[in-house]
Structures are given as C-alpha cells and as structure tokens.
N, C-alpha and C positions, 0 to 999 in steps of 0.2 A: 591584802586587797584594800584598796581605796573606802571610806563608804562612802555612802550615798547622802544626799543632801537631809534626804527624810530621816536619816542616823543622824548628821550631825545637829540637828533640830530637836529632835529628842534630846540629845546627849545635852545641850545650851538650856534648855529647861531644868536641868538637874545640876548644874554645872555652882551656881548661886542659893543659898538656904533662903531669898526673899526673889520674887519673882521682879520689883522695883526696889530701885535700893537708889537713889538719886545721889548725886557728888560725882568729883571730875578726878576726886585723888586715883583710885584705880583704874579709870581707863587714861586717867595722862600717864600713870610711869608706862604702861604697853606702849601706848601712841608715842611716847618718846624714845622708846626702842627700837620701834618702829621705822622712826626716822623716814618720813613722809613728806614728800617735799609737793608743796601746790605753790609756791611762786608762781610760778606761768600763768596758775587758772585764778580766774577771780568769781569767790566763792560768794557766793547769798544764800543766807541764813534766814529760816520761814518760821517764825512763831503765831500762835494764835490760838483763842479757844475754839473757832469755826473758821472753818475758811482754807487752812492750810492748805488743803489735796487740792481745791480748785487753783489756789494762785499760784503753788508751784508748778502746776503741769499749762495753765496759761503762760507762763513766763517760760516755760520749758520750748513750746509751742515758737512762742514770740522771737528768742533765740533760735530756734531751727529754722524757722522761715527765714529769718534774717544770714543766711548762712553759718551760724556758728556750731565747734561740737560740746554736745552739752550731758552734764551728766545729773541727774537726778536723782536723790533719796528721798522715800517716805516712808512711811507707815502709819497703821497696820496696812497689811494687804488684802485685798478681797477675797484671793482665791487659791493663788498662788504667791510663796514670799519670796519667787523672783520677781514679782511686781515693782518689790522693795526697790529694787538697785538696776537704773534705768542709764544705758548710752544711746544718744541721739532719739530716744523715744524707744528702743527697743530692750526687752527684758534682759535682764544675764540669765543663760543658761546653766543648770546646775552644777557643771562641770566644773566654768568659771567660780562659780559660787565656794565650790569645795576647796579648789583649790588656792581661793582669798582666809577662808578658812581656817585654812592647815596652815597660813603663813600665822596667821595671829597665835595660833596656835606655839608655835613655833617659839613666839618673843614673851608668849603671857606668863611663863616661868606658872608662880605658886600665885598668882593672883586671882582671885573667882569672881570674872566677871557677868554681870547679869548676860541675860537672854540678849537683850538688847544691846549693850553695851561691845557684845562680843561680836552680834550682827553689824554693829556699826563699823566697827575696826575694818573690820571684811569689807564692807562696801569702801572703804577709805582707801583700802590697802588696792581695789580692782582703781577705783579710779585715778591713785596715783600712777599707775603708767596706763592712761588713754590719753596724754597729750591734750585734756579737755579747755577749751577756751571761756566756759562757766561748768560751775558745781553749783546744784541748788539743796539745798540739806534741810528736810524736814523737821523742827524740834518733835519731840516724842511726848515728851509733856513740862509745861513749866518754858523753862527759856536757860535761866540762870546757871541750875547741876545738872541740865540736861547732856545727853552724853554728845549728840552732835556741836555745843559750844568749846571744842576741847580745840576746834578751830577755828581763827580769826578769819572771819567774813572780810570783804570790800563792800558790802550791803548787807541792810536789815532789814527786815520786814517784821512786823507783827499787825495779824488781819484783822484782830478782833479781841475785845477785852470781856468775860464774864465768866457767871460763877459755874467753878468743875471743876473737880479734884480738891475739893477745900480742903480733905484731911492733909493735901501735900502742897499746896501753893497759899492756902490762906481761907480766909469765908468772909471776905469784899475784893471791892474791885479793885483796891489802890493796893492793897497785899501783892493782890495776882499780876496784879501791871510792873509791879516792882519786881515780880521774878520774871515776867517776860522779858523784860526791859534788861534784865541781864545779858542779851545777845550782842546787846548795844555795845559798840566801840568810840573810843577817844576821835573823836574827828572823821568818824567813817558814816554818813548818810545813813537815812532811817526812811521808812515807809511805814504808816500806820492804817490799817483801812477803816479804821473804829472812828466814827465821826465824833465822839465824846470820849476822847480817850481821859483814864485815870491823871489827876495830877500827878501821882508817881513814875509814870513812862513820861511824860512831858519833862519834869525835872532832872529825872536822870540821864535824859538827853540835852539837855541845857548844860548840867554839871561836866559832863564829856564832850562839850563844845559837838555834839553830833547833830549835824543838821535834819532837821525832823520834818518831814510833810505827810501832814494831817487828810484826809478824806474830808472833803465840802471845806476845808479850811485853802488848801496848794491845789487839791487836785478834784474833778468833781466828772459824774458821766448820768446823761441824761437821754431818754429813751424817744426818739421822734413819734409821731402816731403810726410809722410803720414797721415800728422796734429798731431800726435803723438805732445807731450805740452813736451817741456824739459827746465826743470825751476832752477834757479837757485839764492844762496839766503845768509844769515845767519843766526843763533843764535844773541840772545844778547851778547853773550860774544866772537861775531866775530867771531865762527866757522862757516865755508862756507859747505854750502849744495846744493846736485844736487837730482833733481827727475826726472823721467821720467816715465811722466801718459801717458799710451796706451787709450786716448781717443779724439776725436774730438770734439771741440766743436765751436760754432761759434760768442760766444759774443769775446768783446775785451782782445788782451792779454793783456793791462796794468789792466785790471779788475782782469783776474785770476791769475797774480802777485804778484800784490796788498793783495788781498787775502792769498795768498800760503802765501807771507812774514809776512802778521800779523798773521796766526797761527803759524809762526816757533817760534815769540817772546811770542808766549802766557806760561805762567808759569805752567806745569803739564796739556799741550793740548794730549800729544802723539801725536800717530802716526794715522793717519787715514785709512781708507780703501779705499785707491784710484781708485778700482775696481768697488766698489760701489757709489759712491761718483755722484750725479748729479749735470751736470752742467749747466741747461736750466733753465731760469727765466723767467717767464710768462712776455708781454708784450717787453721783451728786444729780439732785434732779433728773438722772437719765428716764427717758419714755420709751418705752417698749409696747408695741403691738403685739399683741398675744392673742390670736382668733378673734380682732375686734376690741377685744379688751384693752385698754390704753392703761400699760402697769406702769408706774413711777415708783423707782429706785430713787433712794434718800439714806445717808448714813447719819442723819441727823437722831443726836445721843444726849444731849440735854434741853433745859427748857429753851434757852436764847433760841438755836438751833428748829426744834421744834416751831418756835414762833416766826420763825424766817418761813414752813415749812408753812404753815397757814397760811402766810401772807402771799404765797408764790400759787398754793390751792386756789385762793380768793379771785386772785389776778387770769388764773383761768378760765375755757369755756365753762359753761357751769352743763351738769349731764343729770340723767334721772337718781343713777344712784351712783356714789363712791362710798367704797369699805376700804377698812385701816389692816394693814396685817400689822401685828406690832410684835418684837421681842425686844427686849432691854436688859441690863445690867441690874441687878439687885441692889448695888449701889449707887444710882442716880437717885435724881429728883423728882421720882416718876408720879407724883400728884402733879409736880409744874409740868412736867412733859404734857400729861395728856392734858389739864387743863386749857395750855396753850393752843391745842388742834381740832379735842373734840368737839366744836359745833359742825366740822367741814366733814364729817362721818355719819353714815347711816348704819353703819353695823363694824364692829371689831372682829379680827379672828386671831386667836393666840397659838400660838405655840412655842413646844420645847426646843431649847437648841440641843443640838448635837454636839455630847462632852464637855458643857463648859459651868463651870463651876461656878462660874462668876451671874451666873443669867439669873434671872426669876424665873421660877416655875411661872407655868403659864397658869393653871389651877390658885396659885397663889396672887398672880396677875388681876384674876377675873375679878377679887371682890375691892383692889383698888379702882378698878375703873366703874363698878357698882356703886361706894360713896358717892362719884362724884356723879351720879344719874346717867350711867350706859347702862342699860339694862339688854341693848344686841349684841349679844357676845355670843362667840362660838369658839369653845376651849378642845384642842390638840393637843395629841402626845409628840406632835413633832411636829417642823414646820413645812416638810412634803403633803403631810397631812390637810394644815391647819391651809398651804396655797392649795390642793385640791378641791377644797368644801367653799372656799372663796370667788375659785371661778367658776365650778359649777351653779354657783348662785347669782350671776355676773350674767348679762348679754351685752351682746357689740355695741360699743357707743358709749356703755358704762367706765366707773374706771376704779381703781386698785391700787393701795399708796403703801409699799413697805419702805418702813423706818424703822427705830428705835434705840438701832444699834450696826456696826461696821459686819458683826457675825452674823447679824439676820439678814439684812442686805447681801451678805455673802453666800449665806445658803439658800437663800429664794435665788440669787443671779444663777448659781448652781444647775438649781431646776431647772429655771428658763432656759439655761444652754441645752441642756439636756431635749429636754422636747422641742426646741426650736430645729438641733440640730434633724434629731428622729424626723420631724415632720418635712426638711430640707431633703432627708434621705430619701423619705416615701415618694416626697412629689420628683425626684431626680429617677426614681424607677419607675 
C-alpha cells in the first residue's frame, strides 16, 4: 500500500541525522539522476532575509494575470505542506505529492537527504512535466548551499539584506549578502529590493557582469494620498516605465516594487491585468475580522521584520487598545524583536506552541519581555489558550497583532478557520 503524505513526512524528518545540513553536493548527484530538464521554463530564483513569501506569490500573481502557467515553491508553509509546491496558484494534492516523492526516492540510492532537500527534488521532479512557462523557487535559507540553487535561474532576486541565521550565513550584513548573492548568475539580471544593499551583493554582481537593479536606485513605488501604488521602473534595455495601480494594499512597498521590477525584466511576461491582480498574502499583514476584532496576521520572525511590523502598526488607524499574541523561536533575537514593536502594545499574551522544540516556552518568554518594562503579560500553556484570554478581553473596534514566528501565525490561522468556519455553519442553519 502506497503511504500517505503525513508517512512520508515523518519518514524525511528521520531520513537526515541534522535536520539543516546546507551544500549542493548531495542534492546535485540526485538532481543529476534525475535528469530534469526546464529549458522551456524560465526560472526566478527568490532570496531574502524578509520579503520572500510576498514577492514571490506577487510575481506568481503578476504572471497569471498576464496569461502565463506558473509554477511556484516556498516555504515553510502555514498549514498545509501542500502550500509548499503551487501550479497556476493552486496547491498540489497529496497524491501528486507522494507520487513526486517516490520518484526521488527512486534515484536517491544511499544518499540522506535532509527534509528539505528531499522536498525540493519533489517539487522539481512535479514541475518538470507541467510544461510551465515560469518557475519561481523560494531559497529556504542563505542563497549560495541552498538546496533550490542546484538550478540556474533566467532571474534573481534578493528582497532584503539583514541579520538571521548568523550561526549559518555570517553576523553582518556583507557575510549575509555574500551568500545571498550566491543565486547570482554570469550575465543573468538581478533584482534587489534592499534600498542599501551590502557592498558584497553589489560586487558580486559586477564581478558576473549580472546586471543589478537596486530599489530607490532603477526602481522606486510611491503611495498617492489615496494609497493609489505609482510605480516606477525599467526594462532590461534601460527603457523607463511608470504605472499607476488603483489599488490599496497594505504589505510593504519595497515588496510590491521588487515584484513590479522583476516582471518588467521577465522576457515575453506581457502585460498584466492590474485590475485583477491580488495583492494579499496569507499570513503577511493579512486582517481578519473576528466579532469586530480586527486580528492581523504577521509571520514576521526577527528584529528587521518586526521593525517593518511597527511601522506598518504606526501607519494605521490608531484604536483604544491593541494586544501582541507573541510566540517565537528560542533561537532569535528576541530582546531586538520585542524592543522593535513594543511601544505599539497595550498588553502581550504568550503562548506554548504545539510540538516544537525549537520555540520558547512562553513562561520562559514572560520575564524577557519584563526587562524590558511590559509588565501586561498573560502567560498560556498553549496558543488556543493564550487566543481565548486575548479576545475575551478585546471589544469591536479594538485590535490583535500575532507574530513572532511562521508556527504561531500557523496555529492562531488554525483557530481562526476553525471558529469562523463553525460560526458560517451556525448562521447557514
């Protein structure tokens, strides 16, 4: 009997003695077994320390509206790790999934490739027969050993340059720029959405003659007084372009920039339909109405991240009260994290996540954010818990900001479907 996707998910966590293991040696001898052929499709490759999930699924976006079929990787995923491995915008079902699977399977001989590494193949393996006319492939972390550069792009992007993962990329900017910058190709265009990019991605694209446009430098997007997006850009061959989308949207403008300029450089993209065109990415600033309660989803996971997350708070209506629900990684920078947000909070609520080894206790959480003078804290044994206690202390019109981490944002999205779906049921009977 076949298994099930939820087996072979288990089985890839166990498969590897390090759950990250970065370098391209073990998953290139597979992928060249593999023998995967994307001449047809022209691939773009997404690095970044922030940014990634919104500009590839804008550019995903950007290409469908424009008639093209397109295929998209990312991760992690929110909810489901069919999220992971996307055609024309819609999920692969676990079937396909198994069955990309069992092919890697198939060629990986005595190799033990990580979790990830072994997911990727899979998603390479489904997309090489969809006839796709773009691949967008999200790095997982770094740029350089990461396991999606095992293929050469026709485009690069990196969104954003700052510090995360120091123990694996470096602990400065010009370290970390220099393994993004690894995506980079000999004569193949670059997108940077980082208005101060590292001299190390600057030069390393000099040195590969790859033609690089900077954010506020090639390309730039400015917001009218009725959020109205007017954007501004090139071609590859330096002809300058203006658009002006009549739509509001509330993730970052270097995201939707960033974006706009790698479709202007994409080769036979067209023209999109900017009227239809959505701009909302699950998890990334999304708003949700909950009884009145205006909840914002954020998977923002370091301090930069977090600082974006203030400044986008700031830029809102301002309400009687907003609370933080916070869970985070034990391994972040979680004094810059909260430092970066907490004036925009009236009260924190913690909680534990579900199974993960990597989180902070939230008990252990409460007297981090004590140093730094919160003293409104409300500590859970879980995060169904710790969203309970939070909107019973919530009325309509107030509002509710989980972050901290891709897992906590997963498991409050969880909830939410949950009761929103119940309450749909109720008012349908």
């Amino acid at each position: 009997m076949t298994a099930s996707l939820s087996d072979w998910l288990q089985r890839l966590e166990q498969l590897h003695p390090a759950p990250m293991a970065l370098g391209l040696d073990r998953i290139g001898q597979v992928y060249a077994r593999m023998a995967l052929d994307f001449s047809a499709t022209s691939v773009i490759t997404v690095a970044g320390t922030n940014g990634k999930g919104s500009v590839v699924t804008l550019l995903q976006n950007l290409l469908l509206s424009a008639g093209h079929r397109v295929g998209a990787y990312t991760s992690p995923h929110l909810q489901r790790y069919n999220e992971r491995i996307r055609v024309n915008g819609e999920e692969l079902c676990d079937e396909a999934i198994v069955e990309s699977l069992e092919r890697v399977e198939v060629h990986r001989e005595a190799v033990a490739l990580t979790y990830f590494e072994f997911g990727t193949l899979a998603a390479l393996q489904h997309f090489a027969g969809q006839s796709l006319d773009y691949l967008i492939l999200e790095v997982g972390l770094g740029g350089r050993l990461d396991a999606v550069n095992i293929v050469d792009p026709q485009l690069t992007i990196v969104t954003s340059i700052d510090l995360d993962h120091q123990a694996w990329l470096g602990d400065s900017r010009e370290a970390i720029g220099r393994e993004k910058a690894g995506i980079f190709r000999r004569g193949i265009p670059g997108v940077c959405g980082d208005i101060s990019p590292p001299e190390s991605l600057i030069q390393t694209a000099r040195e590969l003659k790859a033609p690089l446009f900077v954010n506020e430098r090639d390309f730039s997007l400015r917001r009218a007084q009725d959020q109205h997006l007017q954007w501004r850009g090139r071609k590859l061959d330096g002809e300058p372009l203006e658009l002006n989308i009549q739509q509001a949207t509330t993730l970052l403008d270097s995201n939707v920039a960033t974006a706009l300029q790698a479709f202007a450089l994409l080769p036979g993209a067209g023209l999109p339909d900017y009227g239809a065109l959505r701009f909302g990415v699950p998890g990334r600033q999304e708003r949700i109405d909950f009884e009145g309660i205006e909840i914002i989803l954020d998977v923002s996971h370091n301090p930069a991240a977090t600082s974006m997350l203030a400044t986008l708070l700031s830029e809102l209506p301002k309400v009687e009260r907003c609370c933080a629900l916070f869970g985070v990684m034990a391994d972040k920078d979680i004094e810059a994290m909260v430092a970066a947000v907490k004036p925009c909070f009236d009260a924190w609520f913690l909680g534990d996540l579900s199974d993960n080894s990597r989180a902070k206790p939230a008990r252990d959480l409460a007297p981090v954010l004590h140093e730094q003078g919160i003293h409104m804290i409300s500590v859970s044994k879980n995060m169904r818990q710790a969203f309970a206690r939070a909107v019973s202390l919530l009325e309509p019109g107030q509002r509710l900001v989980v972050f901290g981490s891709v897992y906590t944002v997963a498991e409050v999205k969880a909830i939410l479907d949950r009761k929103l779906s119940r309450r749909s049921l109720e008012g349908e009977a």
